[in-house]
LOVEX-891004 format. One line per 5 residues: number of its first residue (from 0); their letters; for each residue x, y, z of C-alpha. Coordinates in nm, 2 decimals, m for minus. Layout:
NUM = A = X/Y/Z ~ ...;
//
This chain:
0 = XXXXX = 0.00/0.00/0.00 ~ 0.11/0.36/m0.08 ~ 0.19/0.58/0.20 ~ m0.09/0.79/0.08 ~ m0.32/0.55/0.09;
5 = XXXXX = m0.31/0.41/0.42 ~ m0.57/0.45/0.61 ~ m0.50/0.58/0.99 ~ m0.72/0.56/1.27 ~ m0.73/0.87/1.52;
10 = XXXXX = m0.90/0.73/1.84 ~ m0.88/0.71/2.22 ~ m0.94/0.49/2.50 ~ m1.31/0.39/2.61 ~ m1.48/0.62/2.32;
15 = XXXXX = m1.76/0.47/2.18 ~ m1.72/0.72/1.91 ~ m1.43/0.58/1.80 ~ m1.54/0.21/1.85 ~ m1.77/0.29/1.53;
20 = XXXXX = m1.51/0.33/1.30 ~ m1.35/0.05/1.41 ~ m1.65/m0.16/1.40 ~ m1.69/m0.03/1.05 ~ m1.35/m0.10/0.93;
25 = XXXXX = m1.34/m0.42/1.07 ~ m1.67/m0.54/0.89 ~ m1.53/m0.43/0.54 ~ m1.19/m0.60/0.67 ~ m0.99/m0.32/0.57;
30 = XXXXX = m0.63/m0.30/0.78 ~ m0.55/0.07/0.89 ~ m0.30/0.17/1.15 ~ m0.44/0.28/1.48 ~ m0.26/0.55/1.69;
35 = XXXXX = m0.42/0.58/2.05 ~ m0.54/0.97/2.10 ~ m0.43/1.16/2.48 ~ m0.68/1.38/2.54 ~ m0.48/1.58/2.79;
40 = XXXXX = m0.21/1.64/2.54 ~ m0.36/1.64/2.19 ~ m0.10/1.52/1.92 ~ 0.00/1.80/1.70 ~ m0.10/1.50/1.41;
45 = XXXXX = m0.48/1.51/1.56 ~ m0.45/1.92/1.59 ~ m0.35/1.94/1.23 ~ m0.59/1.68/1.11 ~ m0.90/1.82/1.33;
50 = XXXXX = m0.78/2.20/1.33 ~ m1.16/2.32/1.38 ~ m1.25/2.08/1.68 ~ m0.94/1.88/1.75 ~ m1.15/1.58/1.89;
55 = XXXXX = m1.13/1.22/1.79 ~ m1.20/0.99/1.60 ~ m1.03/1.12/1.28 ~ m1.00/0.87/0.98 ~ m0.70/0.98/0.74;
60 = XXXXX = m0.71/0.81/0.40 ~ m0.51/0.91/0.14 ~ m0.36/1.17/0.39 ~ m0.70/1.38/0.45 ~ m0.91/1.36/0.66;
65 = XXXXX = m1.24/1.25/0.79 ~ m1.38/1.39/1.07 ~ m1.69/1.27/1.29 ~ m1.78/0.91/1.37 ~ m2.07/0.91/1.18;
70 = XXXXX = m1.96/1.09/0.90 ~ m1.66/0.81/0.91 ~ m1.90/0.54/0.93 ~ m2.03/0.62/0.60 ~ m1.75/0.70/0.42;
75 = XXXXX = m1.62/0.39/0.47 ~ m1.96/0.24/0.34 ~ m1.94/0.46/0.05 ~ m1.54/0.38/m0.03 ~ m1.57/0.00/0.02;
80 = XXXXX = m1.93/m0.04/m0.04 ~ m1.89/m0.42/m0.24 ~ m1.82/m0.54/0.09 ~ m2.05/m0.60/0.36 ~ m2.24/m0.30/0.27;
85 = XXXXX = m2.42/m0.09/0.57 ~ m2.65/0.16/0.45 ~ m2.93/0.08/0.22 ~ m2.95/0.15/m0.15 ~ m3.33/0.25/m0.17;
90 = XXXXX = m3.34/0.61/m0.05 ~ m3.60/0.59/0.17 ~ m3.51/0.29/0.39 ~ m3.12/0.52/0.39 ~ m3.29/0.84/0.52;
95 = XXXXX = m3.44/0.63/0.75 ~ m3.14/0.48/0.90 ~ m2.89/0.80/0.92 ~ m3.23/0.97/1.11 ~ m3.14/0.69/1.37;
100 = XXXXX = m2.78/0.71/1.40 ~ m2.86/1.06/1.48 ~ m3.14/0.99/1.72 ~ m2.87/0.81/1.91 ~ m2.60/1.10/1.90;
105 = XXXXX = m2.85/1.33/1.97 ~ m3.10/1.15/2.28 ~ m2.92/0.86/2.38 ~ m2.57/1.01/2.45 ~ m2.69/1.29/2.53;
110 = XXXXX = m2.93/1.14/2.80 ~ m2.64/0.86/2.92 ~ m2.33/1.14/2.99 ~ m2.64/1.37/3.19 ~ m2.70/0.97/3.42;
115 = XXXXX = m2.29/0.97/3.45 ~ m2.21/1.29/3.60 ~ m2.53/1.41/3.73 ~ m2.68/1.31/4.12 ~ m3.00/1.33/4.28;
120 = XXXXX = m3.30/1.48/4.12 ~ m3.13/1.54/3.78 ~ m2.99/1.24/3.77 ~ m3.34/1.02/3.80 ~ m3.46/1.31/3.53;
125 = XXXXX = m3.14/1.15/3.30 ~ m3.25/0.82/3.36 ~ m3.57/0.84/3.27 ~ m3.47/1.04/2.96 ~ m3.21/0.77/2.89;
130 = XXXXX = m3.39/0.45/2.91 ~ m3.71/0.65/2.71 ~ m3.44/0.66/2.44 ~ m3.38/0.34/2.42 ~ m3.75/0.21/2.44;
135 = XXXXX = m3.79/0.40/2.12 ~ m3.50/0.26/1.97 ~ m3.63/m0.07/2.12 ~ m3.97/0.03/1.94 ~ m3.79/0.07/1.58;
140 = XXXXX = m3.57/m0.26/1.63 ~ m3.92/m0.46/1.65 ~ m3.88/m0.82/1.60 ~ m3.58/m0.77/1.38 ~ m3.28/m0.88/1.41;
145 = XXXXX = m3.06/m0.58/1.32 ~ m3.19/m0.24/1.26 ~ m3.20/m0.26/0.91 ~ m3.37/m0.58/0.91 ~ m3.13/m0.89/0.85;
150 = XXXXX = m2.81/m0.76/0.80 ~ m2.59/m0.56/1.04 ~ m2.59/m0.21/0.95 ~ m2.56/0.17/0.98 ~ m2.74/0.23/1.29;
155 = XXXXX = m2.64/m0.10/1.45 ~ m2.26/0.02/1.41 ~ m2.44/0.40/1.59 ~ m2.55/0.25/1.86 ~ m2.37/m0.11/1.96;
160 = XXXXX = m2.05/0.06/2.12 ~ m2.30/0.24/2.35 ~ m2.41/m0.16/2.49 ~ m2.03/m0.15/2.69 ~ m2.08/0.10/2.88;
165 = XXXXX = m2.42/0.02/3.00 ~ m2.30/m0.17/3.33 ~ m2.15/0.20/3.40 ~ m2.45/0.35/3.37 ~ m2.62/0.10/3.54;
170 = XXXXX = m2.38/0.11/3.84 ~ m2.36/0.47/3.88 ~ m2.74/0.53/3.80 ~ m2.86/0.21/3.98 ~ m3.13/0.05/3.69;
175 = XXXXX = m3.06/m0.21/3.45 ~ m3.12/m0.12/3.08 ~ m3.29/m0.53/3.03 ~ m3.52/m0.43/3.30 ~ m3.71/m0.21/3.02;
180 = XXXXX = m3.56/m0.31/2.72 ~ m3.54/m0.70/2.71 ~ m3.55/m0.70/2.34 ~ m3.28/m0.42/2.28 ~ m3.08/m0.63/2.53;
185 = XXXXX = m3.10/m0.90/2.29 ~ m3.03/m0.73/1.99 ~ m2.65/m0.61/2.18 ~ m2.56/m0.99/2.26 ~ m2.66/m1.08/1.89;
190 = XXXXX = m2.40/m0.82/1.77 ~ m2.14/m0.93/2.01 ~ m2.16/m1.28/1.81 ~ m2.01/m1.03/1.55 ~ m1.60/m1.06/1.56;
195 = XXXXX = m1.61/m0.72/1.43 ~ m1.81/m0.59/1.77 ~ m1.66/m0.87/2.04 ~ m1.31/m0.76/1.93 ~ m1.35/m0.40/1.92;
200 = XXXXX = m1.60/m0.34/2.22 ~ m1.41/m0.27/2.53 ~ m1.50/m0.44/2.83 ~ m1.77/m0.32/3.06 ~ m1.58/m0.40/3.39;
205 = XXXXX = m1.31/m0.28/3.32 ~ m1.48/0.07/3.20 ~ m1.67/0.08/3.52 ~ m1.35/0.03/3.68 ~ m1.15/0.33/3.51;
210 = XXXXX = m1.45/0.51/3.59 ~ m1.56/0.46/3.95 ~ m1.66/0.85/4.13 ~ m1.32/0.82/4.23 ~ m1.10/0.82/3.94;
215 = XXXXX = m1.38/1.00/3.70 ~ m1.13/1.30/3.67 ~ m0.90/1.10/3.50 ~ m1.12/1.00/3.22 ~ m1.26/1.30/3.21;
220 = XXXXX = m1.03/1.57/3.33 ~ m1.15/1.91/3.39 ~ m1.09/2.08/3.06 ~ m1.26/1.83/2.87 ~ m1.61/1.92/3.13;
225 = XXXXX = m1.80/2.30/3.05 ~ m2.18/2.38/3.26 ~ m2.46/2.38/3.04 ~ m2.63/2.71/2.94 ~ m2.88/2.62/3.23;
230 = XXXXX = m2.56/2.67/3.49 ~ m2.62/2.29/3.64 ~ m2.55/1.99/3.47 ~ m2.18/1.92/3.33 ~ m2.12/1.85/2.99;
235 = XXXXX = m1.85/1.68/2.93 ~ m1.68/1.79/2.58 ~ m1.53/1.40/2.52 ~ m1.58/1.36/2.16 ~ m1.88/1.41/1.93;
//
């Protein structure tokens, strides 16, 4: 392979954002070199690639980049598309599936970083906007067994990387997701049967663990963490 034409993986640590394009990559078995991301001492690489944000993931192919998970997700669909493709050719049913990968950028993490850092009232208010998410997700799945129907797909790859750090959630906000979404529940172990999920996932204990009340600063250190416009919950600035 040309040295242009690698293809270079800008990620870090736990982030399910970056566990997309992995998940992506892996399912059209493309190799690409991966170089681990500090957030508390950006690379000038990631800087120069992501001058307007400077957050991961950032896919490089060809030496420019690509910047949002999503956005990655798709590119690699549209690049390597004869293999293992994960959005739909008929319009329609493609509309449909990008207006659920956002649905899970823009409710479900929204909802699950406000059940990580927030306490008390405001917390129970984040769980129940959390796990409302996912019953509508739950909703869409139906008796499928992917999002898209029978093959593994766009929204699938959204949303699976979210499944590892459910015990977190769990722990910290003190529910279980298969209480009140059995069949969403399901759906994540059918995906794990996937190599390309089981071997990129990272594993729930060991997230919880990195993560515990205690050592949250360290995941998250300060300047990565701003107040909302309504002056009380945290937002952590982690990736988008």
């Amino acid at each position: 392979m040309a040295e242009e034409a690698k293809v270079v993986l800008l990620g870090s640590g736990f982030s399910m954002f970056g566990m997309r394009a992995k998940i992506a990559l892996a399912e059209k078995g493309i190799k690409y070199e991966y170089i681990e991301e500090d957030l508390t001492n950006k690379s000038p690489l990631l800087q120069e690639m992501n001058p307007i944000h400077k957050k991961i993931p950032v896919l490089i192919h060809h030496g420019r980049p690509i910047c949002e998970s999503l956005i990655i997700v798709e590119y690699i669909d549209m690049v390597w598309h004869s293999n293992s493709p994960l959005l739909p050719s008929d319009p329609y049913h493609k509309a449909q599936a990008r207006f659920w990968a956002d649905f899970v950028d823009n409710k479900v993490y929204h909802a699950s970083r406000r059940v990580w850092i927030s306490k008390g009232d405001e917390q129970e208010v984040a769980k129940k906007d959390f796990l409302e998410s996912l019953k509508q997700l739950e909703e869409f799945l139906g008796d499928k067994p992917y999002f898209g129907g029978d093959i593994f797909g766009f929204v699938d790859v959204a949303l699976i990387p979210f499944y590892c750090w459910f015990y977190a959630y769990e722990t910290f906000g003190n529910f279980k997701v298969e209480k009140v979404c059995p069949k969403l529940i399901s759906w994540a172990k059918r995906c794990m049967q996937r190599e390309s999920v089981s071997e990129t996932l990272a594993d729930e204990k060991e997230i919880k663990g990195t993560s515990a009340t205690s050592t949250r600063p360290r995941l998250f250190p300060p300047k990565f963490i701003k107040v909302s416009p309504k002056g009380k919950v945290p937002v952590i600035k982690f990736h988008e």
